[in-house]
TORBADO-957021 format. One record per residue: residue in one letter; z, x, y negated of N, C-alpha, C in turn. Coordinates in steps of 0.001 Angstrom, whole numbers, padded with zeros to 6 digits, always signed. Layout:
// TORBADO-957021
AZXYZXYZXY
...
This chain:
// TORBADO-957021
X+087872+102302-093215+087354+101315-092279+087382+101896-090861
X+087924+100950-089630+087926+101803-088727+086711+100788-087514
X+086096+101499-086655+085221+101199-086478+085266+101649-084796
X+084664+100537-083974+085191+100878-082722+082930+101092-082363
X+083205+102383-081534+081668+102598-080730+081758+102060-079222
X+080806+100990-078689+080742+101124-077287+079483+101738-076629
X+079713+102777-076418+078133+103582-075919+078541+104283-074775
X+078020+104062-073427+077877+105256-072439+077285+106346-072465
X+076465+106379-073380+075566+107956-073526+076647+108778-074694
X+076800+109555-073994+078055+110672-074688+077473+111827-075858
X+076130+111788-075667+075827+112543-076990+074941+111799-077873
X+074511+110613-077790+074660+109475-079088+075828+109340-079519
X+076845+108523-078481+078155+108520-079177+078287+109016-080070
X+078706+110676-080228+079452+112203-080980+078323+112186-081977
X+076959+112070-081518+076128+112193-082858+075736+110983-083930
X+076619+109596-083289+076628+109038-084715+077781+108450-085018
X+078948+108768-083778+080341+108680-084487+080501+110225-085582
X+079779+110997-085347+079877+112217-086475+079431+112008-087607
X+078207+110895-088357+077513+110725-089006+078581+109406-089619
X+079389+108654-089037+079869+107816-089391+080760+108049-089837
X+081749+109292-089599+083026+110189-089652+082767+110231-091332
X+081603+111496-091443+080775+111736-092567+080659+110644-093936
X+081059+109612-093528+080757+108795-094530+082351+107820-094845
X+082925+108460-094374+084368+107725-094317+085022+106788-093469
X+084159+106721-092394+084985+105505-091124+086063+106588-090177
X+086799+105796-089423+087848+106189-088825+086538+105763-087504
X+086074+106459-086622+085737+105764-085164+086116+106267-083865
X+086241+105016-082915+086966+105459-081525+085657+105149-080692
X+085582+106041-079474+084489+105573-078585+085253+105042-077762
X+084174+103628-076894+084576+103342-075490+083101+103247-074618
X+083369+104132-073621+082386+104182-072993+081673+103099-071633
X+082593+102275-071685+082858+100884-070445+083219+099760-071299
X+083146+098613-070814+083635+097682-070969+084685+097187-071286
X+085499+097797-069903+086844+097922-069649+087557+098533-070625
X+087060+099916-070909+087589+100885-072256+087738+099639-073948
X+086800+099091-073739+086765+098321-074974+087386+097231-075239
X+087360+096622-074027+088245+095393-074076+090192+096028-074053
X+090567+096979-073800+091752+097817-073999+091709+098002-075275
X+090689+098667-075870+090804+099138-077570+091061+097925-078051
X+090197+096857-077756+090312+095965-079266+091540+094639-079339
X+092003+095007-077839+093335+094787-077411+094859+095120-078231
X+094528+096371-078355+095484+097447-079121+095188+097706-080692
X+093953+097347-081117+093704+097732-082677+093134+096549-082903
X+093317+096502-084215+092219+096148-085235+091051+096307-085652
X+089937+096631-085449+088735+096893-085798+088234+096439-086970
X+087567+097082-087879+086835+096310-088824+085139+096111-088661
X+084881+096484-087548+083038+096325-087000+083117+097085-085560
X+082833+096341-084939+082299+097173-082830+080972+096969-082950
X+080636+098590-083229+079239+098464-082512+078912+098871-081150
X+078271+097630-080420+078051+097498-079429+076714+097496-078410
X+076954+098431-077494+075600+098629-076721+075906+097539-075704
X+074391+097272-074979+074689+096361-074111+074228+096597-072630
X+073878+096931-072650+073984+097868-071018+074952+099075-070552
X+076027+098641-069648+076989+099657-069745+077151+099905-068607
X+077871+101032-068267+078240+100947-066688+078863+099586-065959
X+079565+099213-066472+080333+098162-065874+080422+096928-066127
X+078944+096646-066481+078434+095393-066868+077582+094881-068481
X+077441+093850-068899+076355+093725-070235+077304+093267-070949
X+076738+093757-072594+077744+093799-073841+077808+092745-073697
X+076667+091692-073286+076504+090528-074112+077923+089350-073671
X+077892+089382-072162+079165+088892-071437+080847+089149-072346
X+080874+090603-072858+082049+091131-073192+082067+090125-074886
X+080667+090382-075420+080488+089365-076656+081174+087973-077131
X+080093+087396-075457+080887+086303-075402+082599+085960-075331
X+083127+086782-074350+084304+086553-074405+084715+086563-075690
X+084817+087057-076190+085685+088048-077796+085780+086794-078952
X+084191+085500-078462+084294+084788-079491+084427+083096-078555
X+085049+083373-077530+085434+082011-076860+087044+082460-077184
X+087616+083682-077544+089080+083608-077033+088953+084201-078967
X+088204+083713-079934+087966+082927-081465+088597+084426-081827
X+087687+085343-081544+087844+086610-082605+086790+086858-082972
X+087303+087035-084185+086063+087060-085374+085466+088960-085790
X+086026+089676-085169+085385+090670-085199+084302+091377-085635
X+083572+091641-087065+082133+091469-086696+081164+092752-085518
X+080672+092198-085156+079670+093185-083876+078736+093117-084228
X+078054+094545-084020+076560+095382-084202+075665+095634-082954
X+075057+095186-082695+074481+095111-080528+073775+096171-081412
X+073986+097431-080893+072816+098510-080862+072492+098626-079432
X+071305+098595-079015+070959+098910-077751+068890+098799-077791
X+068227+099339-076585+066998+099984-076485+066739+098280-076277
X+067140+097464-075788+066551+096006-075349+066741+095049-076972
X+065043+095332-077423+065128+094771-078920+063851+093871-078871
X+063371+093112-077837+062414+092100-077529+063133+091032-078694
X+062510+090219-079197+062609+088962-080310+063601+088084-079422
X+062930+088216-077887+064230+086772-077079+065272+087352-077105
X+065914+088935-076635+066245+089168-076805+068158+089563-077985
X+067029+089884-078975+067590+089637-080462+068428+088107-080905
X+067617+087078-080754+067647+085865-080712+069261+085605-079506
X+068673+086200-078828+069885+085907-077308+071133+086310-078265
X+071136+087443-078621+072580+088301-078722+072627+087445-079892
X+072273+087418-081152+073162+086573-082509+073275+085395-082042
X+072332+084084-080940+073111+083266-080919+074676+083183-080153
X+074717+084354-079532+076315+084835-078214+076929+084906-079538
X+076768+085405-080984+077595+085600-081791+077723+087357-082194
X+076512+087823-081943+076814+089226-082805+075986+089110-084740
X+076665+089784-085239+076513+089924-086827+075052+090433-086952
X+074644+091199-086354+073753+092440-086574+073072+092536-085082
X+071793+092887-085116+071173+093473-083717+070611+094703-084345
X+070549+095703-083801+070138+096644-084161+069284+097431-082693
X+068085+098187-083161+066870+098805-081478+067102+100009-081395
X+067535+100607-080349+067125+102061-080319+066148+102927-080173
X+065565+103889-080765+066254+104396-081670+066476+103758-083079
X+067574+104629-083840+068040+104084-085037+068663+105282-085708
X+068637+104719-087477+068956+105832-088267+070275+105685-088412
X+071152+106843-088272+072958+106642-088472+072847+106642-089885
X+071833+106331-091057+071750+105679-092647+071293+104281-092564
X+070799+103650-091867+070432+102612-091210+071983+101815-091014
X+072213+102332-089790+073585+101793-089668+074541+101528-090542
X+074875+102775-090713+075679+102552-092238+075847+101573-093590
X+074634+101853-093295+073918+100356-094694+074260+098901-093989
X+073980+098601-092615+074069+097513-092049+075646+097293-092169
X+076431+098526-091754+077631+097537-091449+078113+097517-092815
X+078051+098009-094293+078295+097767-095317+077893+096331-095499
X+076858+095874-095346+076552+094875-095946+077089+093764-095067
X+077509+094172-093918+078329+093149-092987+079431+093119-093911
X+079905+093750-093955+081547+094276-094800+081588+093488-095830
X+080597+093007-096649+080351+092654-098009+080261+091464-097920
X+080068+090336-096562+080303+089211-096570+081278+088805-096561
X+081624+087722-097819+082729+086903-097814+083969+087189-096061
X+083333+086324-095428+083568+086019-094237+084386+087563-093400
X+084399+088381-093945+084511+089525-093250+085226+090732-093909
X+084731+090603-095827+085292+091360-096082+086839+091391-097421
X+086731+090136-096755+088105+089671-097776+087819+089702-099539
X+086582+089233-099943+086360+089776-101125+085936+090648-101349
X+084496+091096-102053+083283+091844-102504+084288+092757-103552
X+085085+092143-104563+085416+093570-105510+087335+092894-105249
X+088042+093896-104941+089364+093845-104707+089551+094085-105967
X+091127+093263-106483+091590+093625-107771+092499+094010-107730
X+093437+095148-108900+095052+094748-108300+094820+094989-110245
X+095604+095198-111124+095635+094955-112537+094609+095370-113367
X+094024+096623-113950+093127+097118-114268+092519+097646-113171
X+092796+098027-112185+092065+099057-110703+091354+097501-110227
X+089863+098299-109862+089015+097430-109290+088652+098693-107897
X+087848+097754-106917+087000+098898-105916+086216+097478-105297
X+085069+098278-105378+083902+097567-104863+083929+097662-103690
X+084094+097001-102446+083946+097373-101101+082803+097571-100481
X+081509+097141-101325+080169+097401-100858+079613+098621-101237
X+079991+099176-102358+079622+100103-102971+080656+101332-103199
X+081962+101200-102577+083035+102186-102602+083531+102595-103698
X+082489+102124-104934+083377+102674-106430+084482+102011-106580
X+085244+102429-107317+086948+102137-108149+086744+102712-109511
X+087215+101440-110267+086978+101723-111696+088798+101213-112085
X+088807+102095-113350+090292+101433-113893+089933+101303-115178
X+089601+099674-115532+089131+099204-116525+088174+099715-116487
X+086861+100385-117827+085738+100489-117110+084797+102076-117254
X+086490+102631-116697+085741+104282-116280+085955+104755-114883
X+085115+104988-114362+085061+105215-112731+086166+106123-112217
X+086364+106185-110759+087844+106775-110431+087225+107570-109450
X+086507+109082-109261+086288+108882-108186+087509+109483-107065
X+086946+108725-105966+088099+109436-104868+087782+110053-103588
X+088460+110798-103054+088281+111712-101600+087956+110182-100463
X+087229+111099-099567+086963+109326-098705+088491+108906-097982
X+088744+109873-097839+090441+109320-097196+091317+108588-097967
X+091119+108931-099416+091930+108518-100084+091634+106922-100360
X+089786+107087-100632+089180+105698-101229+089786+105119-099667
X+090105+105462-098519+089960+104714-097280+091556+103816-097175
X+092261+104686-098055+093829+103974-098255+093964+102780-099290
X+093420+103486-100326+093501+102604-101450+093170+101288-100891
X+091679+101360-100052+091613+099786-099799+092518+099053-098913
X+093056+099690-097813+093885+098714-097120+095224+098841-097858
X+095410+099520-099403+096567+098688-100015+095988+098118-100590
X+094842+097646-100964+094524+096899-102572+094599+095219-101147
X+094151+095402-100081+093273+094351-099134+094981+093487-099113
X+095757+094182-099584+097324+093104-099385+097955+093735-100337
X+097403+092967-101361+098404+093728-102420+099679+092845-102925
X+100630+093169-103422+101887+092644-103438+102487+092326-101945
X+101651+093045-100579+102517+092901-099096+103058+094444-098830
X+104029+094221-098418+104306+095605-097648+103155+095952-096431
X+102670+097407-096511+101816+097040-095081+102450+098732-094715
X+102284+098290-093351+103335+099606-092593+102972+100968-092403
X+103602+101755-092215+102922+102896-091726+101313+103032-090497
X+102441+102311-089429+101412+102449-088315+099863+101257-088482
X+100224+100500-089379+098992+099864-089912+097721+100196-090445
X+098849+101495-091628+097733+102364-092377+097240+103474-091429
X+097669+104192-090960+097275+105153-089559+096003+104023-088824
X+096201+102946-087774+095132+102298-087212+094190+102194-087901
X+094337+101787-089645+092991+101583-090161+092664+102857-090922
X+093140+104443-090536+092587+105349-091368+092008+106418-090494
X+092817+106539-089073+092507+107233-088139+092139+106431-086715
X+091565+107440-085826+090963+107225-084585+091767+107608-083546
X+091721+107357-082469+092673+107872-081653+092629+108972-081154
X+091509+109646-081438+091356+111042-080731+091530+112035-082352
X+092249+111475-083379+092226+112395-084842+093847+112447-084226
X+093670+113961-085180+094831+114975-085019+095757+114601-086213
X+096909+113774-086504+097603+113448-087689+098473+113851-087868
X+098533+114691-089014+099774+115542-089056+100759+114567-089237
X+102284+114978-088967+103352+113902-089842+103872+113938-090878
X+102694+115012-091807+103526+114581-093402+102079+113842-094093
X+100707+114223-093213+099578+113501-093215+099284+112565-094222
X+100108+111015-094256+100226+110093-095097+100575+109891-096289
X+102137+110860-096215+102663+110878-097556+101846+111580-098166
X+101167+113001-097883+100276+113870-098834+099334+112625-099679
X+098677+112100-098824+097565+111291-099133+097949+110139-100516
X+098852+109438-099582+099701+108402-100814+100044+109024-101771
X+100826+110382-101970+101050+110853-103646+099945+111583-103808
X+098923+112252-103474+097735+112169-104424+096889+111280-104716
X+097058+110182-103877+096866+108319-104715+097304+108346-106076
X+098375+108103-105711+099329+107649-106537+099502+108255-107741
X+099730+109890-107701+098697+110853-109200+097627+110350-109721
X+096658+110319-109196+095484+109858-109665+095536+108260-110432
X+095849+107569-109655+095903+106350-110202+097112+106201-111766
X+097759+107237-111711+098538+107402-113307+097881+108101-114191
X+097839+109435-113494+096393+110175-114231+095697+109242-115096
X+094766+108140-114533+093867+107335-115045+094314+106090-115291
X+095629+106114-115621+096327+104863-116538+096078+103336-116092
X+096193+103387-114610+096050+101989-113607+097223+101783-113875
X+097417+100293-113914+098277+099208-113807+098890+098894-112597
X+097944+099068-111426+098405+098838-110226+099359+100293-109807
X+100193+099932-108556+100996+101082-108769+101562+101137-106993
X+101922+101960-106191+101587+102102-105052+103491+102485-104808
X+103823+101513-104009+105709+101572-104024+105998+102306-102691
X+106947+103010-102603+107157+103579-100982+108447+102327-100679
X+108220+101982-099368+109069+101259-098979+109869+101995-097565
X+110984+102459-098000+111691+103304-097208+111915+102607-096057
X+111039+103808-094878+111203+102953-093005+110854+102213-093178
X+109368+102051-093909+108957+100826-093332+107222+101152-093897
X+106892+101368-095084+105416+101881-095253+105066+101454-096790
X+104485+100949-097076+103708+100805-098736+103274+099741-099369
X+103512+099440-100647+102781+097970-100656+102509+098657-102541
X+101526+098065-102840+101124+098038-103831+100843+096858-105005
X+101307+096924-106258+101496+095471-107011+100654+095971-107708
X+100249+094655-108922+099252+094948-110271+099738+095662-111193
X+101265+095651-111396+101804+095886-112931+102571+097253-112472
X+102624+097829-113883+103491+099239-113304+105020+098753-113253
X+105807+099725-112574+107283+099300-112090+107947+099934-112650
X+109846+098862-112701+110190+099428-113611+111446+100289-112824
X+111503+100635-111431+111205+101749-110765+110661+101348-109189
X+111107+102546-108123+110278+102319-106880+110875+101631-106035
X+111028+101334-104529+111049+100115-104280+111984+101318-103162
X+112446+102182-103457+113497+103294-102016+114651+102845-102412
């Protein structure tokens, strides 16, 4: 899951984009407005949590925009201004979540899971592809019904192949939703990752099966193949 921070205070930022790291998100900081409206320009996000007092103006303005020009994004207003009118103000502008400062980075975590877990947001509560299941609220993966467990990088792939399964989805797709822009990616990085997927998921006698699509990136079907897709 990759996860965009807008915070001007630079050692909140690092201390709960570190806590968030910790738990398997990919996160980018933007420290302005300006910075953010560039990020979410250029990526995909799967949750912006958002402060609202910034140097260069209020989240709530940047809010608004994001859902007059009908992006559905979900947003987390973390910020010290947690009065009831307040609160009230920001979810009716259209944020998911208000959250007061201070706050627990286990707190958070839990919140944007359960954002994640709405229909509306998270494409489906348990992804299927043949026997391989993964709970997106709860991060388990079962194949049929003995648990799989996996490295968070790995559980972090599996889902954006299971989230289109039978699509090709590209390299630089899986990179946006696995890394941050300030992570160091090696360039054999991916492939490592995908064939110790892809072990594992035979290892434990999944049905679903993870194809390399030469120059171009990965797509994953339900049934095993009767070979690869190079």
């Amino acid at each position: 899951m990759r996860v965009l921070m807008v915070e001007d205070e630079a050692d909140l930022a690092i201390l709960v984009c570190g806590g968030l790291a910790r738990e398997g998100f990919a996160v980018d900081i933007a420290a302005t407005l300006a910075e953010a409206r560039e990020a979410v320009a250029s990526v995909r996000y799967d949750v912006v949590l958002l402060d609202l007092t910034l140097p260069d103006g209020d989240g709530l303005d940047l809010l608004r925009q994001w859902r007059r020009q009908q992006n559905p994004t979900p947003v987390v207003v973390l910020t010290a201004r947690d009065s009831l009118d307040e609160k009230v103000a920001g979810l009716n502008v259209g944020a998911d979540d208000y959250l007061g400062k201070p706050y627990a980075v286990a707190e958070l975590v839990a919140r944007v899971r359960a954002i994640r877990r709405r229909p509306a947001g998270a494409l489906g509560v348990v992804l299927k592809a043949g026997n391989l299941k993964f709970d997106t609220g709860t991060s388990a993966v079962t194949v049929g019904e003995a648990a799989l467990p996996l490295p968070r990088r790995e559980l972090a792939l599996l889902e954006v192949l299971m989230r289109r399964v039978g699509q090709v989805v590209t390299r630089q797709a899986i990179e946006n939703s696995l890394y941050g822009f300030d992570d160091i990616v090696d360039s054999n990085a991916m492939e490592a990752s995908v064939s110790r997927l892809r072990k594992r998921l035979i290892v434990a006698e999944a049905t679903a099966t993870i194809h390399t699509v030469r120059g171009v990136g990965y797509m994953m079907t339900s049934e095993k193949p009767v070979d690869d897709l190079r």
